[in-house]
C-alpha positions as CSV (number, residue, x, y, z in Angstrom):
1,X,126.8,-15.0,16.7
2,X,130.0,-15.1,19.3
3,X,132.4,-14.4,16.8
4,X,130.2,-11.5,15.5
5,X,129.5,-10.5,19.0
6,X,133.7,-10.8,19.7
7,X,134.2,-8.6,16.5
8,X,132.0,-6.0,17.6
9,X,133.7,-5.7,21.0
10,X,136.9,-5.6,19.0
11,X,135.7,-2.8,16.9
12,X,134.0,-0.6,19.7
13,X,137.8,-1.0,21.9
14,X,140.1,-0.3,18.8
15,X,138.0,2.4,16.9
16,X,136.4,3.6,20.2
17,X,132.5,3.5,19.0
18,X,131.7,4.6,22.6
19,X,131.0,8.2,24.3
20,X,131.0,9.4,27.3
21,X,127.9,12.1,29.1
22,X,128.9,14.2,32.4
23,X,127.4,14.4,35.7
24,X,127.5,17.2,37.7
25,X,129.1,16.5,41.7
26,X,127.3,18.9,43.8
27,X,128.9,20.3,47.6
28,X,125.8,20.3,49.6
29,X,127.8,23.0,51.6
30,X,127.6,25.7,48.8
31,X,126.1,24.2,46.0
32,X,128.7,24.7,44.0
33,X,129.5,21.9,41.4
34,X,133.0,20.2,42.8
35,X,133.3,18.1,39.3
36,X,131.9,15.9,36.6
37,X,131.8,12.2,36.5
38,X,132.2,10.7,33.4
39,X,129.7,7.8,31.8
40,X,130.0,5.8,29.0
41,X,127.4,5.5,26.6
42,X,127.6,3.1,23.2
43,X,125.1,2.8,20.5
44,X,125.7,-1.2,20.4
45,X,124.5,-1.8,23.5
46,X,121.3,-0.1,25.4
47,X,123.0,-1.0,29.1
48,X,126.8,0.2,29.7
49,X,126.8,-2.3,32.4
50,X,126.1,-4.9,29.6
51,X,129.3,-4.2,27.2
52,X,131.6,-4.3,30.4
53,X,130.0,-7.4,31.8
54,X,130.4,-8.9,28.2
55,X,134.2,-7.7,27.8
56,X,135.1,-9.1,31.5
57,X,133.7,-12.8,29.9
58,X,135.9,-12.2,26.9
59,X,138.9,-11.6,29.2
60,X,138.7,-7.9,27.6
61,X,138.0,-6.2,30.8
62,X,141.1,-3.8,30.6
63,X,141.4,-2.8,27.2
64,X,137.7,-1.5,27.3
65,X,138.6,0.0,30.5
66,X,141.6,1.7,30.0
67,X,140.5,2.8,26.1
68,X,137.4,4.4,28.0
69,X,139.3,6.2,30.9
70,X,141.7,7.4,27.9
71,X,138.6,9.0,26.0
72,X,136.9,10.5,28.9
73,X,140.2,12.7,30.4
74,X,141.1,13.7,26.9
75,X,137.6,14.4,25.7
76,X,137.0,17.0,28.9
77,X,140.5,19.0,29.8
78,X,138.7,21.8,30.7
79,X,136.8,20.3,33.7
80,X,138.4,20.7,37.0
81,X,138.0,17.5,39.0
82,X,137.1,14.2,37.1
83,X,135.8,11.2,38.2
84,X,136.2,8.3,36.1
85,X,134.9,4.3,36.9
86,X,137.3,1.6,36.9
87,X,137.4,-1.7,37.7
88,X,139.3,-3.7,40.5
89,X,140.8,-5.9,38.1
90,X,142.2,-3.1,35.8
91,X,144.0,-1.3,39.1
92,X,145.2,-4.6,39.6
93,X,146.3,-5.3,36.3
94,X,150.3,-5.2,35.5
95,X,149.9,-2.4,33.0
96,X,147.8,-0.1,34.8
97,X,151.0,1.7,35.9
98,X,152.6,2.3,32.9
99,X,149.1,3.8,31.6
100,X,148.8,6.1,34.2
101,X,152.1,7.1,33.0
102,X,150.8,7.8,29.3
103,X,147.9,9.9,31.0
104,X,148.9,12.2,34.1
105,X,151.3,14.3,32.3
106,X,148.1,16.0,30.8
107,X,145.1,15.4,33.9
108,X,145.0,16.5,37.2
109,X,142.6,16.2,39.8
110,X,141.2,12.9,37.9
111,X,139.2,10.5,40.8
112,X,139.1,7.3,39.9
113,X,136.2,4.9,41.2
114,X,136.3,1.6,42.0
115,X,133.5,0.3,40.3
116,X,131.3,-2.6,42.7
117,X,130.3,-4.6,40.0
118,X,133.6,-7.1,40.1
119,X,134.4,-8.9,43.2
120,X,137.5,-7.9,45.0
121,X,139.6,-11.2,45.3
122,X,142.7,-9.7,47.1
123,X,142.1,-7.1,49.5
124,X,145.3,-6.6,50.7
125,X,146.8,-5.8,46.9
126,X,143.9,-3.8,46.0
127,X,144.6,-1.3,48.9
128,X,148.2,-1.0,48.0
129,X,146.8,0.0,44.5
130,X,144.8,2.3,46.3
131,X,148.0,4.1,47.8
132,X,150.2,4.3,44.8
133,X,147.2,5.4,43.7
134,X,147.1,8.7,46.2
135,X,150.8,8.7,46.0
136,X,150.4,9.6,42.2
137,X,148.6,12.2,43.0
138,X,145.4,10.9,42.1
139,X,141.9,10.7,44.0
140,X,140.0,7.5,44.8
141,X,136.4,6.8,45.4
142,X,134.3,3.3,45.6
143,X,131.3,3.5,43.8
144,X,127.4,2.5,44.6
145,X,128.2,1.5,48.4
146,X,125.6,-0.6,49.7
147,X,124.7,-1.8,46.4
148,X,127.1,-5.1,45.2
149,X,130.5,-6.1,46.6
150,X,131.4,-3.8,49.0
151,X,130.8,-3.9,52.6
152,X,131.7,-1.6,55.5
153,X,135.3,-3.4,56.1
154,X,135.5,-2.7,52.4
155,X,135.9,1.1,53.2
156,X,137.3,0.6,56.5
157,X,140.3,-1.5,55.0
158,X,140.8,0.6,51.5
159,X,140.4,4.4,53.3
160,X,139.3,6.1,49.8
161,X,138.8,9.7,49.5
162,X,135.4,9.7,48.6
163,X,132.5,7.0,49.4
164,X,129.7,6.8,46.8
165,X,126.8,6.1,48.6
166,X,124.4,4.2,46.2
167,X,120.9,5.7,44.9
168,X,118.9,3.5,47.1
169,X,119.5,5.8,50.3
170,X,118.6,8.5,48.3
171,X,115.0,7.4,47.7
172,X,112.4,8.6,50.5
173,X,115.9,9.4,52.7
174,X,113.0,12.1,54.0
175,X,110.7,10.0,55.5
176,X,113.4,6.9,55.9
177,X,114.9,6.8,59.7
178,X,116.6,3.9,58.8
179,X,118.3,5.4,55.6
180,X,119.3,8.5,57.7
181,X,120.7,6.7,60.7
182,X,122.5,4.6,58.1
183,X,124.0,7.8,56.6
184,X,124.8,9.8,59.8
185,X,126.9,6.2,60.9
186,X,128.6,6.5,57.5
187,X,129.0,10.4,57.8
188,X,130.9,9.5,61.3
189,X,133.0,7.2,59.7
190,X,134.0,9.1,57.3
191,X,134.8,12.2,59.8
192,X,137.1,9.3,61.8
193,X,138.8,8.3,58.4
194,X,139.2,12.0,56.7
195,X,136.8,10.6,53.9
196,X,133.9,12.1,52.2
197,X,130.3,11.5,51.6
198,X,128.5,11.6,47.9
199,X,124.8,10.8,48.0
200,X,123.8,9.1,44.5
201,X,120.1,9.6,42.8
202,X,119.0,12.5,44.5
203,X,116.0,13.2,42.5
204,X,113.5,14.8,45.3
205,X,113.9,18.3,46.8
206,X,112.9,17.3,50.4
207,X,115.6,14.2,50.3
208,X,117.9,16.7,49.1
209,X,117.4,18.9,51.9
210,X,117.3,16.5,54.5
211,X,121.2,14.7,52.8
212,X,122.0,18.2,53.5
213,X,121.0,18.7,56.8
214,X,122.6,15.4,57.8
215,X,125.7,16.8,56.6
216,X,126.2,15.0,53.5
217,X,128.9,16.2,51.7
218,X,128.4,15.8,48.3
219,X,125.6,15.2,45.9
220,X,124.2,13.6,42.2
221,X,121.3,13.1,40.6
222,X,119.0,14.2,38.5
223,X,117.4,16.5,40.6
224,X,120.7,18.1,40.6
225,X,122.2,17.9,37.0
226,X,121.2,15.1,34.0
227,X,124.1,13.7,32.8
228,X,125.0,15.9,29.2
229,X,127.3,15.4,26.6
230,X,130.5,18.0,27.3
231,X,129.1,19.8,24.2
232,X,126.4,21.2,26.1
């Protein structure tokens, strides 16, 4: 069943059986949709999370990676700013540089986000990523704050652009104290660090409005936009 399973994963990286839908990113500001984050979505298996977790065991972490930030910025030219998950380990990786090369000439305003699901081992060399990163030209957000791996040094130390803040502080953030103090600390950080705010799940109007009337910057959810296939 291993070898089956490792022929499958083979199969879904070379002949790229996967797809990605698009989220809309809201600005609270003027509800205007800032750009699209890309999700991939295979047939083969029900959870994303579950074909990633299975490529990191067979040491197959990049290619997936990489094949599925390839599809999603070709597949959606048209959108303005796109914000595609990768891991830690891919940034990290020795080829990653040489594939940004085989992308940018054709993609701009393309964030990518660091996705919390891998433990960062090396700080240090993942923040130095993070500014060749920004001195490409590129955009960098870490995803699902508050959810796995990352910490509040974690944001402190790697300064991204954008910090997604994960679904749980979107849930009753109306009648939560706790979640809106947590947010107007992070809010304050953020001001101090010239970073910006996105608010996950949003799927209630009144914890909309009240993300808003913190000051959040940006918002997702399905309150705000389903994720679609770039057909529709």
């Amino acid at each position: 069943m291993s070898v089956a399973n490792e022929m499958l994963l083979d199969d879904i990286i070379r002949k790229k059986l996967f797809h990605h839908v698009y989220q809309p990113i809201y600005a609270l500001e003027d509800w205007k949709v800032f750009g699209y984050e890309a999700l991939l979505r295979c047939k083969f298996f029900q959870n994303p999370e579950s074909l990633f977790q299975f490529a990191m065991k067979k040491n197959r972490l990049y290619d997936l990676d990489t094949c599925s930030v390839q599809l999603a910025l070709s597949s959606v030219k048209e959108i303005h700013t796109k914000f595609v998950n990768v891991y830690p380990s891919t940034v990290l990786h020795s080829f990653f540089p040489n594939f940004l090369n085989s992308v940018q000439s054709s993609n701009r305003n393309i964030v990518f986000e660091i996705n919390e699901a891998e433990k960062i081992s090396d700080m240090g060399a993942l923040r130095r990523e993070i500014i060749f990163l920004k001195d490409k030209g590129y955009t960098v957000a870490l995803d699902d704050f508050g959810k796995g791996e990352l910490s509040l040094r974690t944001v402190i130390e790697l300064e991204p652009d954008f910090v997604k803040l994960d679904r749980y502080f979107a849930i009753d953030l109306a009648v939560s104290k706790k979640k809106q103090e947590v947010i107007q600390m992070l809010l304050d950080i953020c001001h101090d660090k010239n970073m910006k705010l996105i608010l996950e799940g949003i799927e209630e109007p009144a914890d909309l409005a009240v993300a808003k009337a913190l000051g959040v910057h940006f918002g997702q959810g399905y309150l705000l936009g389903e994720p679609i296939p770039i057909t529709e």
